[in-house]
C-alpha positions, 0 to 999 in steps of 0.5 A: 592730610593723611591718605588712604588710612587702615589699621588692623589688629595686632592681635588677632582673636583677642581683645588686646590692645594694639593695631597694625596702622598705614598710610600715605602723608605727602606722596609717601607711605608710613606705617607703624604700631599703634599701642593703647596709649597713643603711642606709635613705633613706626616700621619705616621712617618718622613721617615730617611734622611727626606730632601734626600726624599724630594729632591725625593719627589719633583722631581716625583711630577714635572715629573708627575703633573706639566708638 
């Protein structure tokens, strides 16, 4: 489960795509950049059981952004 999850636009003022994203998986923070396609560039490392994490991922970025 992934813990204390935010996201912020990439692009500030603008309607593009594109959001800043964080969170804790396992005691230990991730981030990256999460495109309109799904995609995710992570900042740091590749968190483990990466496609569970993006299941979850996406799912949060649907409840909060587009709807």
């Amino acid at each position: 489960m992934l813990q204390h999850f935010s996201y912020k636009k990439m692009f500030e003022g603008s309607d593009l795509p594109g959001w800043t994203i964080s969170f804790y998986y396992q005691n230990k923070q991730y981030a990256g950049d999460y495109y309109k396609d799904g995609s995710v560039k992570w900042k740091n490392d590749t968190p483990p059981n990466e496609t569970d994490v993006l299941k979850m991922v996406h799912d949060l970025m649907t409840f909060h952004v587009y709807e």
